[in-house]
DSSP file (Angstrom, degrees, kcal/mol; ACC not computed):
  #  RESIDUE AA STRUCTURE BP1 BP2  ACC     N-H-->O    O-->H-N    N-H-->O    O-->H-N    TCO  KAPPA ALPHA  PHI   PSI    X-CA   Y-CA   Z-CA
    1    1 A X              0   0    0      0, 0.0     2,-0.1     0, 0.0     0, 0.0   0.000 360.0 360.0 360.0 152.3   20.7   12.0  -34.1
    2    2 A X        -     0   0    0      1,-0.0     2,-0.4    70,-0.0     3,-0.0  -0.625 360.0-108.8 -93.1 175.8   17.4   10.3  -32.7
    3    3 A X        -     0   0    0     -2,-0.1    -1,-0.0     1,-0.1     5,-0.0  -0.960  33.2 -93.8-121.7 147.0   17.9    9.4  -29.0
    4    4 A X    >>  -     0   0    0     -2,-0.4     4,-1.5     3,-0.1     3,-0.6   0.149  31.8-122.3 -79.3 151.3   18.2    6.2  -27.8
    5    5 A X  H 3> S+     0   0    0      1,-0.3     4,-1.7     2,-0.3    -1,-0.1   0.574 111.9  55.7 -73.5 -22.0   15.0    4.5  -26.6
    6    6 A X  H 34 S+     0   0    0      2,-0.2    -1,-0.3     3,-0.2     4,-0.3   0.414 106.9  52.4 -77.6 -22.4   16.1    3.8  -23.2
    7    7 A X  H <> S+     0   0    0     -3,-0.6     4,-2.1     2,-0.1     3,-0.5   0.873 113.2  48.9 -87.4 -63.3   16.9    7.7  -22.9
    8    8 A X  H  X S+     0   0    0     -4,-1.5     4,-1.7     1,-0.2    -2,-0.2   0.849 109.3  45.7 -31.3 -63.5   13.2    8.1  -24.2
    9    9 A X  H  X S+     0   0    0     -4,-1.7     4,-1.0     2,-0.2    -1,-0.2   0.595 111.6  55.6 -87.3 -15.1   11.5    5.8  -21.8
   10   10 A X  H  > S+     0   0    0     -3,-0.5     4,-2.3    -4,-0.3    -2,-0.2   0.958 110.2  48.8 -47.2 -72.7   13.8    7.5  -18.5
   11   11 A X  H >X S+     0   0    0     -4,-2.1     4,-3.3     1,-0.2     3,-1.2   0.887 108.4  50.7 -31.8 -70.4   12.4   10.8  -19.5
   12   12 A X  H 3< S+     0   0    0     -4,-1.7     4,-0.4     1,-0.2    -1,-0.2   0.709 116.6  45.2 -28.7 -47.6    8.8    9.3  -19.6
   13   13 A X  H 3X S+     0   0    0     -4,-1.0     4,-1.1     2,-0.2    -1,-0.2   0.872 109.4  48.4 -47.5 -52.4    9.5    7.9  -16.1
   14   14 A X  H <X S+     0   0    0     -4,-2.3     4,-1.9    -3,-1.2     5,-0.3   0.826 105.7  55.7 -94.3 -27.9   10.8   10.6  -14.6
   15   15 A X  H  X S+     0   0    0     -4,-3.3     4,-1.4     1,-0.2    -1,-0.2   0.752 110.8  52.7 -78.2   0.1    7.9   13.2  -15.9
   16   16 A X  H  > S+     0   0    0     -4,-0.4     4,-2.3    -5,-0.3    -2,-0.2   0.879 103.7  53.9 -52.5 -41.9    5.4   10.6  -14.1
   17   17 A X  H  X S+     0   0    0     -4,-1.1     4,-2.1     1,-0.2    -2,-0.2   0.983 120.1  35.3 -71.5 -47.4    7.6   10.8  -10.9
   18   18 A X  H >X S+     0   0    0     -4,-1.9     4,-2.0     1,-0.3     3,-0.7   0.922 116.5  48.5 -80.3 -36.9    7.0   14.7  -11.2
   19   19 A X  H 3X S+     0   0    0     -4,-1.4     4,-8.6    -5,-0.3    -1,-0.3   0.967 108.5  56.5 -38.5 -46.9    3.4   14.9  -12.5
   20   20 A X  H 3X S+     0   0    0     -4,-2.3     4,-1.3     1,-0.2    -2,-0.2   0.800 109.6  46.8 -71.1 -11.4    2.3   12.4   -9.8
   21   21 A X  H <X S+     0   0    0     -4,-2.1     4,-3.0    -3,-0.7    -1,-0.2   0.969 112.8  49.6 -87.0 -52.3    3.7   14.9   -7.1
   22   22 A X  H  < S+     0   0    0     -4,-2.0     4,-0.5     2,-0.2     5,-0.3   0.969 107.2  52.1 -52.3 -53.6    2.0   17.6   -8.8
   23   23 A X  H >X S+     0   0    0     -4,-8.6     3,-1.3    -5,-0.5     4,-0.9   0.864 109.5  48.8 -41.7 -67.6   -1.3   15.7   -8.9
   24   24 A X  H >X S+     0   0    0     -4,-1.3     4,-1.7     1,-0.4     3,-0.9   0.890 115.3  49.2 -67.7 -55.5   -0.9   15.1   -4.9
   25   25 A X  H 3< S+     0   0    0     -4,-3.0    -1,-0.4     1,-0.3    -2,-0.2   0.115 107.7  54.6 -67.7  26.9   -0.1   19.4   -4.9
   26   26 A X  H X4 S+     0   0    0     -3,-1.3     3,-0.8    -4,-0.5    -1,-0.3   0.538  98.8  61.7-142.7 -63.4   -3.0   19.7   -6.9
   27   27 A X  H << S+     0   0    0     -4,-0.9    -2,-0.2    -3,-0.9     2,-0.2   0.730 112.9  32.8 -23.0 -65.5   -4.7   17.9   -4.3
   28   28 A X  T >< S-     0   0    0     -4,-1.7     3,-4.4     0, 0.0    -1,-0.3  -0.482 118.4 -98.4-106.4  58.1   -4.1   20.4   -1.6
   29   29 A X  T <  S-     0   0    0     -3,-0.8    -3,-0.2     1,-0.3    -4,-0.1   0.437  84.0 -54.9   8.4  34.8   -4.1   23.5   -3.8
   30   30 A X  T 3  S+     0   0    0     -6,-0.2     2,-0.9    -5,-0.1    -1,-0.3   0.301  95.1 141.1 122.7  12.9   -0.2   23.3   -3.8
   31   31 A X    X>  -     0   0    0     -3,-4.4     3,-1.8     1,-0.2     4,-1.0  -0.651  37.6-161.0-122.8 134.8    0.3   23.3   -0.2
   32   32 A X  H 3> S+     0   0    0     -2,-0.9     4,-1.1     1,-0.3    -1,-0.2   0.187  77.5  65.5 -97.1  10.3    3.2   20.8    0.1
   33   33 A X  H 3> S+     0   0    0      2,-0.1     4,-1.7    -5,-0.1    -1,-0.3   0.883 113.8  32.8 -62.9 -50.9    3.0   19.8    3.9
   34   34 A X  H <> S+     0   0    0     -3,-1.8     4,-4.8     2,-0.2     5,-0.3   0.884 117.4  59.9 -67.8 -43.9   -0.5   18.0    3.4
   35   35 A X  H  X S+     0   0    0     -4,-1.0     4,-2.1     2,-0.2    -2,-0.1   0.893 110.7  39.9 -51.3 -55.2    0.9   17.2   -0.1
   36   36 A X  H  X S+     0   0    0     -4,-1.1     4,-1.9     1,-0.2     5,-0.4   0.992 113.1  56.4 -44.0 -76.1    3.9   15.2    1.7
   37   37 A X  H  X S+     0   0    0     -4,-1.7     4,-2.3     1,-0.3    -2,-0.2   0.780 104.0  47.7 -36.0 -41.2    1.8   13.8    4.2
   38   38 A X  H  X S+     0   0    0     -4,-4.8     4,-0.7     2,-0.1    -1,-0.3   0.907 113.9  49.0 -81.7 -24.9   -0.6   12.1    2.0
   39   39 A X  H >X>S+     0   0    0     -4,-2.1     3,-4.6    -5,-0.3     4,-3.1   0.966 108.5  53.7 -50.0 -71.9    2.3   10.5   -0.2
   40   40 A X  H >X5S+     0   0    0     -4,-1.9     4,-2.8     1,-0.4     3,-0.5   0.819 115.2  42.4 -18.9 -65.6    3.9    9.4    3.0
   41   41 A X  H 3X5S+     0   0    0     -4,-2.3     4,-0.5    -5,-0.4    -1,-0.4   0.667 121.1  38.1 -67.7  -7.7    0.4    7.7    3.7
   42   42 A X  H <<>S+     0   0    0     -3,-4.6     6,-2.1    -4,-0.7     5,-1.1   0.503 105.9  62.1-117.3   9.9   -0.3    6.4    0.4
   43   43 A X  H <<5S+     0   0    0     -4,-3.1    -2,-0.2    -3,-0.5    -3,-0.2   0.760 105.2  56.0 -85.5 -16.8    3.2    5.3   -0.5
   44   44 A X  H  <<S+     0   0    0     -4,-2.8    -1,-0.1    -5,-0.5    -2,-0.1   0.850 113.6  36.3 -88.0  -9.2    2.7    3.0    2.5
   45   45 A X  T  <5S-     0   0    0     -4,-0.5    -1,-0.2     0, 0.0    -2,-0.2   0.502 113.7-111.8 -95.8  -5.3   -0.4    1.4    1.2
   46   46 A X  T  >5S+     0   0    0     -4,-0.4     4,-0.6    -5,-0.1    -3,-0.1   0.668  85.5 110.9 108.7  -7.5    0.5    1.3   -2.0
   47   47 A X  H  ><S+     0   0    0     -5,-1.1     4,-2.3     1,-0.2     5,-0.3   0.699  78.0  62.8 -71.5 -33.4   -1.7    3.7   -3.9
   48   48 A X  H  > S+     0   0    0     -6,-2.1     4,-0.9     1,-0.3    -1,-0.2   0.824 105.5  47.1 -92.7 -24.2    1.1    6.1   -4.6
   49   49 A X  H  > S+     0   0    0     -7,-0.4     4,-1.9     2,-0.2    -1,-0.3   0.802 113.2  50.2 -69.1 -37.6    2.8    3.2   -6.6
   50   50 A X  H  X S+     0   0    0     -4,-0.6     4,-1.6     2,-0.2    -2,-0.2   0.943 107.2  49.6 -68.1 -85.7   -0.4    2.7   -8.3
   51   51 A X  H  < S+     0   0    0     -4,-2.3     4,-0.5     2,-0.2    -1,-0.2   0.811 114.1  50.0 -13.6 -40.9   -0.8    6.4   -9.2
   52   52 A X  H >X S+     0   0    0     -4,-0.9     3,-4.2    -5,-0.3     4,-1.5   0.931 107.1  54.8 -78.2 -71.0    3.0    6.3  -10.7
   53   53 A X  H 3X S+     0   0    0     -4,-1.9     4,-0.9     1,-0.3    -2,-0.2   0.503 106.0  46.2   1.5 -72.6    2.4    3.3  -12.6
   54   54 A X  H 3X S+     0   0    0     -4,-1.6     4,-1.2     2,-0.2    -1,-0.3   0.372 113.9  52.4 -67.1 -13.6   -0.7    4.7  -14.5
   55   55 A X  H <>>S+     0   0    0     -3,-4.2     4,-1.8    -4,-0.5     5,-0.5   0.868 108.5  50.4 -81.5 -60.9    1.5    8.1  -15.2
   56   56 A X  H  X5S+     0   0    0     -4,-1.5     4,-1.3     1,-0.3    -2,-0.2   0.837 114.1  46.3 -58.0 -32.1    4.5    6.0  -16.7
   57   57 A X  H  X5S+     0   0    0     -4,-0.9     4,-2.2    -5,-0.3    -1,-0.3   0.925 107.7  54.6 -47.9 -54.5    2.0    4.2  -18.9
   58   58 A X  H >X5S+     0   0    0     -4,-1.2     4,-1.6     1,-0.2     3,-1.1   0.980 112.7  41.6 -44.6 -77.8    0.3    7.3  -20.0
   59   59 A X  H 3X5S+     0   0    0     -4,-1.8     4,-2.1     1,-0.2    -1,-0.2   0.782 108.3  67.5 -61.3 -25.1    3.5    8.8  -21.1
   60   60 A X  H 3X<S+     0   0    0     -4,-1.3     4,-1.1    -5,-0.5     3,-0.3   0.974 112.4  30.8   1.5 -84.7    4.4    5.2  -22.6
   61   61 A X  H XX S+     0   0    0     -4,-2.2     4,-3.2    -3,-1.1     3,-1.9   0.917 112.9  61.8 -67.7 -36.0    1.8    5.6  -24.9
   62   62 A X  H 3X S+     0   0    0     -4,-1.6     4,-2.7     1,-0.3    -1,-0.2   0.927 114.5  38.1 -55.9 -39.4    2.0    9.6  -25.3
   63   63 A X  H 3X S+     0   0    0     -4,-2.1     4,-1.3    -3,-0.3    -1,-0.3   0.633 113.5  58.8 -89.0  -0.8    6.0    9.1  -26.7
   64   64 A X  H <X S+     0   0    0     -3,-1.9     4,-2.5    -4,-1.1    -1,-0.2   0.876 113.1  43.6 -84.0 -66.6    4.4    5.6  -28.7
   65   65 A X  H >< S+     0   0    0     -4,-3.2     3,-0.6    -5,-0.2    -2,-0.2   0.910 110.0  50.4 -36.4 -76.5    2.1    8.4  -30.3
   66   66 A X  H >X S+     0   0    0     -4,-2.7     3,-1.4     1,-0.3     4,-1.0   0.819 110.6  49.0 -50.0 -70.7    4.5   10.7  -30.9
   67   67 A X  H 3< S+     0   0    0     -4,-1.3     3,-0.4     2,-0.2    -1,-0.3   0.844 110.2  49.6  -7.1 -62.4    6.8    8.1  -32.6
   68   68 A X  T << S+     0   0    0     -4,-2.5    -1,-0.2    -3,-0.6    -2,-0.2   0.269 114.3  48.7 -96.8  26.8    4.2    6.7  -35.0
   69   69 A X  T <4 S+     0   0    0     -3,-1.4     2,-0.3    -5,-0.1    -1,-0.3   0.441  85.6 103.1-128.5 -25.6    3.4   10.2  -35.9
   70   70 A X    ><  -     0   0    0     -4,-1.0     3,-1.2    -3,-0.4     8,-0.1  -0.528  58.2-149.1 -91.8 136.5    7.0   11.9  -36.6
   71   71 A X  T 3  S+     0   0    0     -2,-0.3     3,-0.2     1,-0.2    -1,-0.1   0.591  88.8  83.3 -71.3 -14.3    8.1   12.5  -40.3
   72   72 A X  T 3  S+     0   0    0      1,-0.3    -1,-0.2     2,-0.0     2,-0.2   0.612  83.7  71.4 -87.2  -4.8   11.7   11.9  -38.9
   73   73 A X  S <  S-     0   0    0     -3,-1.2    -1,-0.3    -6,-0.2     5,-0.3  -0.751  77.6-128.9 -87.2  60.2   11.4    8.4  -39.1
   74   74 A X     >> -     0   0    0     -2,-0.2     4,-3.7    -3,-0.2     5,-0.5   0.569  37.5-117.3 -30.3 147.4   11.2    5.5  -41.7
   75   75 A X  H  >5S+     0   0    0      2,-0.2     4,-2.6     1,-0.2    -1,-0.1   0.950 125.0  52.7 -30.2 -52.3    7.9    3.1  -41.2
   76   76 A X  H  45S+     0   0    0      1,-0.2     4,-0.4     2,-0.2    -1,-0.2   0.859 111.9  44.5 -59.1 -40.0   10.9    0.2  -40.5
   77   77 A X  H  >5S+     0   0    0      2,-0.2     4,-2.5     1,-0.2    -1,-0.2   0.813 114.6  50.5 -65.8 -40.8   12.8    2.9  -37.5
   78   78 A X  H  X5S+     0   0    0     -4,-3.7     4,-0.8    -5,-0.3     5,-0.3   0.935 121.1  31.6 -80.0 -19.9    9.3    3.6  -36.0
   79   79 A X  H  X<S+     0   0    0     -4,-2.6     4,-1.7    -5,-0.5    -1,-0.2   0.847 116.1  53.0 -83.5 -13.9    8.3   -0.1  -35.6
   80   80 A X  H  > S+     0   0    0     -4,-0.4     4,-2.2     2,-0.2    -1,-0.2   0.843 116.7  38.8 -94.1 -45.3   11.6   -1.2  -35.1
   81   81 A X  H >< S+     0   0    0     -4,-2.5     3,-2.4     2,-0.2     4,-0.4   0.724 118.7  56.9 -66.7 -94.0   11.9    2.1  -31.6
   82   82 A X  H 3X S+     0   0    0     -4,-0.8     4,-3.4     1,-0.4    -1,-0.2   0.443 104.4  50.1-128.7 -61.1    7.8    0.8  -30.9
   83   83 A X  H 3< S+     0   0    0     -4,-1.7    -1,-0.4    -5,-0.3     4,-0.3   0.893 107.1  49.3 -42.5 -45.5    9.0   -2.8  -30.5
   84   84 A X  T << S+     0   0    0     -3,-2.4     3,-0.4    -4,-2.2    -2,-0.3   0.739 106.8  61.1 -82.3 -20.5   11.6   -2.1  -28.1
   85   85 A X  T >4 S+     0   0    0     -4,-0.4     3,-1.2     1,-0.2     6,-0.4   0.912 102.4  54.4 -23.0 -60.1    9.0    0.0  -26.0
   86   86 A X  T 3< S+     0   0    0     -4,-3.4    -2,-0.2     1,-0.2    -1,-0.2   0.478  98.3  53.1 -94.4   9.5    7.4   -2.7  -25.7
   87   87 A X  T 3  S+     0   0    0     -3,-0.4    -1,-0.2    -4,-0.3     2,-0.2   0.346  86.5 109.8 -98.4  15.1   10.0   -5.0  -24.2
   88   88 A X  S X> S-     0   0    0     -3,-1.2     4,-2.5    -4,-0.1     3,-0.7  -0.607  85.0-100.5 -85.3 115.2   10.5   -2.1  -21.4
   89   89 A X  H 3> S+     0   0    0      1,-0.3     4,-1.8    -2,-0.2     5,-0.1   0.713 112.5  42.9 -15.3 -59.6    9.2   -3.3  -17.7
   90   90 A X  H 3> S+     0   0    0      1,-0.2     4,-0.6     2,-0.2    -1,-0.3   0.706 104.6  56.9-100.5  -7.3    6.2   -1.7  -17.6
   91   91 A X  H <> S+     0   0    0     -3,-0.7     4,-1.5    -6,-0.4    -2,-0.2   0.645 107.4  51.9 -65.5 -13.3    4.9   -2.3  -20.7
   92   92 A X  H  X S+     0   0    0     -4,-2.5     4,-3.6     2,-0.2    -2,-0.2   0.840 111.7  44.8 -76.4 -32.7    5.3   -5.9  -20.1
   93   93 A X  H  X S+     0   0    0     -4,-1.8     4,-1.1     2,-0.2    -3,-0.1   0.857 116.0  49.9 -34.3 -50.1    3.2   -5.9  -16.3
   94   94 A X  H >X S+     0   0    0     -4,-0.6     3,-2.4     2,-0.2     4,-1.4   0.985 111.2  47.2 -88.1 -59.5    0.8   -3.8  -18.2
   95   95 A X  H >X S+     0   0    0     -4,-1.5     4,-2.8     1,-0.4     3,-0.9   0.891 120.9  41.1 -98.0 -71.7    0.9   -6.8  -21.1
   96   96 A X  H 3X S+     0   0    0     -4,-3.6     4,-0.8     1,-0.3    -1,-0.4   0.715 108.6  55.1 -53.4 -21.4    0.5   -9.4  -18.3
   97   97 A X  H <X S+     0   0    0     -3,-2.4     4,-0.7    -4,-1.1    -1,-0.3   0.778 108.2  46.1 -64.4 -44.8   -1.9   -7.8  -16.4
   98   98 A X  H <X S+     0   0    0     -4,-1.4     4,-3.0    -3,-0.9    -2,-0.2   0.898 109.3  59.0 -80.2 -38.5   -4.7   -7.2  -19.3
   99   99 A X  H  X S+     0   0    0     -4,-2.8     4,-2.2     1,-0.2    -2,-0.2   0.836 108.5  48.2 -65.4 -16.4   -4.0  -11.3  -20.4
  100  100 A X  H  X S+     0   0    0     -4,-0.8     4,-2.7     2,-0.2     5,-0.2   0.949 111.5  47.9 -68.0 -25.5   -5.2  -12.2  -16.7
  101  101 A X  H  X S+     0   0    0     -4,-0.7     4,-2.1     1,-0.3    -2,-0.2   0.837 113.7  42.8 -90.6 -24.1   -8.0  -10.2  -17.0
  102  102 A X  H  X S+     0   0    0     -4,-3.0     4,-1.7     3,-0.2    -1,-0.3   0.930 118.4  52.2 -73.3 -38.5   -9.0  -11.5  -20.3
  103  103 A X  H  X S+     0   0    0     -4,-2.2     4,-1.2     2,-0.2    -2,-0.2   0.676 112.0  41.8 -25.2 -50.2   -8.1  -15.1  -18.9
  104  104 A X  H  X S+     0   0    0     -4,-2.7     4,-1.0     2,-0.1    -1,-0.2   0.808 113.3  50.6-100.0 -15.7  -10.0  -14.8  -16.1
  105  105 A X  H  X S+     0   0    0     -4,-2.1     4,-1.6    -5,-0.2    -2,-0.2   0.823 109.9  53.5 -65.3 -27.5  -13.1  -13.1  -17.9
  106  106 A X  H >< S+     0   0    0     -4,-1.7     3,-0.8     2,-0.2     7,-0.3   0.984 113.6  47.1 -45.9 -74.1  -12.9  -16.2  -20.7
  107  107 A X  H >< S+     0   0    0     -4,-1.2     3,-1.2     1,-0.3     4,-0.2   0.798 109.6  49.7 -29.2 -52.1  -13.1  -18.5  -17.4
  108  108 A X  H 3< S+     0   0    0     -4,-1.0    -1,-0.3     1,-0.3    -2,-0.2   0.932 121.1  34.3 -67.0 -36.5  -15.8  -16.7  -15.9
  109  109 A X  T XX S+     0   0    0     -4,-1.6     4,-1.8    -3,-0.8     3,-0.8  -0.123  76.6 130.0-106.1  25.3  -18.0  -16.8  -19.3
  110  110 A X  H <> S+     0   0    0     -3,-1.2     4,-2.3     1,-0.2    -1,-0.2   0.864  74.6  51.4 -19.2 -66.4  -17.0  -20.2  -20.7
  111  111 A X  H 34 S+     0   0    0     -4,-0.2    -1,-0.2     2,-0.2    -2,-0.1   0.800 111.1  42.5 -36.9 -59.7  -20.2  -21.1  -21.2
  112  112 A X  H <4 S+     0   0    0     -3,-0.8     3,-0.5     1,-0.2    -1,-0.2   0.968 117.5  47.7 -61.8 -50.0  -21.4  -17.9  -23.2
  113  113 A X  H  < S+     0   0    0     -4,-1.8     2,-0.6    -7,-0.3    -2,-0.2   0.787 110.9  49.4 -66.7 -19.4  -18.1  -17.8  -25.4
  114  114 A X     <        0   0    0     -4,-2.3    -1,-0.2    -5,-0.3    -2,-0.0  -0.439 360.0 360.0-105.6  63.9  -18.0  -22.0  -26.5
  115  115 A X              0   0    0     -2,-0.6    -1,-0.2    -3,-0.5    -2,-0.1   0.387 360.0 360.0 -87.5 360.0  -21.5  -21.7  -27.4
């Protein structure tokens, strides 16, 4: 039985939460006093949110990959699991995030693009 896409996208989450710590032990060759301390300090500015973010994306796309790559699937099942990905929180942020930045680059270059 395949598992359910919401089961999929958990997983994905939750090896972000544990990568990003290991990035931060990484950081301090594994030693998990400093490691803490600098989460502490950058969950309060906000960086450490940032840092998760960009993990849960990554594996976003990795299991997206993975999907449109597996034999175990009809064309209709991987587009059909790929759609509902992409109605998933943070691929919609990430959705909204790139049309400001094309929005407000359009704006900025009016000029060049309605030439």
């Amino acid at each position: 039985k395949v598992m359910k896409i919401e089961t999929l996208l958990n997983k994905a989450r939750e090896n972000a939460k544990k990568q990003t710590v290991l990035d931060y032990l990484d950081i301090y060759d594994g030693n998990e006093k400093e490691a803490k301390e600098l989460i502490k300090c950058e969950k309060e500015n906000g960086e450490f949110d940032r840092f998760l973010e960009s993990n849960i994306i990554d594996n976003i796309y990795k299991l997206i990959r993975t999907i449109r790559n597996t034999s175990l699937m009809s064309y209709e099942e991987k587009e059909t699991a790929i759609a509902e990905i992409h109605n998933c929180p943070e691929w919609q942020k990430l959705e909204k995030k790139v049309a400001m930045t094309f929005a407000n680059h359009f704006v900025k270059y009016k000029d060049v693009y309605l030439k």
